[in-house]
N, C-alpha and C positions, 0 to 999 in steps of 0.2 A: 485358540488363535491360529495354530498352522491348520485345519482345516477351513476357515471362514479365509485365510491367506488362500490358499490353494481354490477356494473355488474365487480368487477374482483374478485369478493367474499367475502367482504367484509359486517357482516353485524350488526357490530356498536355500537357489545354487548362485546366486549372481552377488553384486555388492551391493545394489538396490532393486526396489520395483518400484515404479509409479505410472499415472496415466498419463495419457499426450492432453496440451490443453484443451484443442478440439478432437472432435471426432471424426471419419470419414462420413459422409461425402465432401463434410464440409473441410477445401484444404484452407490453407494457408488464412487461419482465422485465428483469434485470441490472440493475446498478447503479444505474441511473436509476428504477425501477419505483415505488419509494419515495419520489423526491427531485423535483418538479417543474421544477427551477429549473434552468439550464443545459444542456436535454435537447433536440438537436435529434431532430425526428420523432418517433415514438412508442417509441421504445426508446434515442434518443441513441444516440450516435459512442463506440468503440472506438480509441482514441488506441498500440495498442500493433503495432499493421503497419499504417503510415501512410506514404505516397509523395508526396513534398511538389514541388511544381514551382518551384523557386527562381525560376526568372525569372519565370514568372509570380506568383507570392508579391510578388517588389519591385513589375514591372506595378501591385499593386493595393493597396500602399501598407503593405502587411502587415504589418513591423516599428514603423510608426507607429500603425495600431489597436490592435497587441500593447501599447507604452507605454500607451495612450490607456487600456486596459481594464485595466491595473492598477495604473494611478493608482486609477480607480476602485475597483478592488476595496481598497487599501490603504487608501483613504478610508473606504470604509463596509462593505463586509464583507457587504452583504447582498446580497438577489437583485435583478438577475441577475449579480451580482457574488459571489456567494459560491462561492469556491473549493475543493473538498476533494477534486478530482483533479490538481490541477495543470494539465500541457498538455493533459489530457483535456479539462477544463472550458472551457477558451481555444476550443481548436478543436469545441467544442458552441455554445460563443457565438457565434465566430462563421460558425459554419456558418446560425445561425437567424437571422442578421443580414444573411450573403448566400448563400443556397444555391445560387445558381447559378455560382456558384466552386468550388463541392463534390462531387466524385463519390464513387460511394457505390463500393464493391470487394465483389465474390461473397464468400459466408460462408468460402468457401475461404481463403480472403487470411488471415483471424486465427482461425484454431480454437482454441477455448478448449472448458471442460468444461460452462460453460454455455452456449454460442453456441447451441444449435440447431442447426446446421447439420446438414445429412443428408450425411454420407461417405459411405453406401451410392450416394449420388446420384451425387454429385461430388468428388473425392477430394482432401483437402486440399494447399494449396502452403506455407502458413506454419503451423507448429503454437506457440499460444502457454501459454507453461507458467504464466497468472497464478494467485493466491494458490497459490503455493510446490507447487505439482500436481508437479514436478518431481523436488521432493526428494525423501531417502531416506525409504523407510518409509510414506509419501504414499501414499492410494489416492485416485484421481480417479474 
């Protein structure tokens, strides 16, 4: 697992890794494109092939910010506390609160329909089937 980690950039010092939702060239698209609020970097974080470093997570208090930020959000509900991914939104907060915790993973890591990512380039490891791409009858 830490080598298939390590080759999509992963490497095993941070509290998590995950990919941005799109990919360069393409900025300010998916999910976040529209939403300013809980967006780390210009495109925010892909919460759906995510590699979490448990001990580093405890290291840096992680289950304690997680409370801390949804008091907050239960209180008020708004930015940057407004929630409407769930642990997508967590892990965008705080990714823009500490980035240096945060590694980012090749587009390969979460292939989605809109990721961007170039397969002719580089050939995906995780194919992910969000808004129901999966199902019968579905064309992506």
């Amino acid at each position: 697992v830490r080598q298939a980690a390590a080759l999509m950039g992963w490497d095993g010092k941070k509290a998590f890794a995950t990919g941005e939702e799109c990919v360069e060239p393409r900025t300010h698209c998916g999910f976040y494109a529209l939403r300013g609020y809980n967006k780390f970097g210009h495109n925010g974080l892909a919460s759906g092939s995510t590699i979490y470093g448990t001990k580093n997570m405890r290291g840096y208090n992680f289950t304690t910010w997680l409370l801390t930020a949804m008091k907050k959000w239960k209180q008020g509900g708004r930015e940057p506390y407004r929630i409407d991914l769930g642990d997508q939104d967590f892990l965008n907060i705080y990714a823009k609160q500490y980035p240096e915790r945060v590694s980012l993973l090749q587009c390969n890591a979460n292939v989605r329909t809109d990721s961007g990512c170039n397969l002719g380039k580089i050939p995906p490891v995780v194919l992910h089937g969000n808004r129901q791409v999966f199902s019968l009858g579905r064309r992506g």
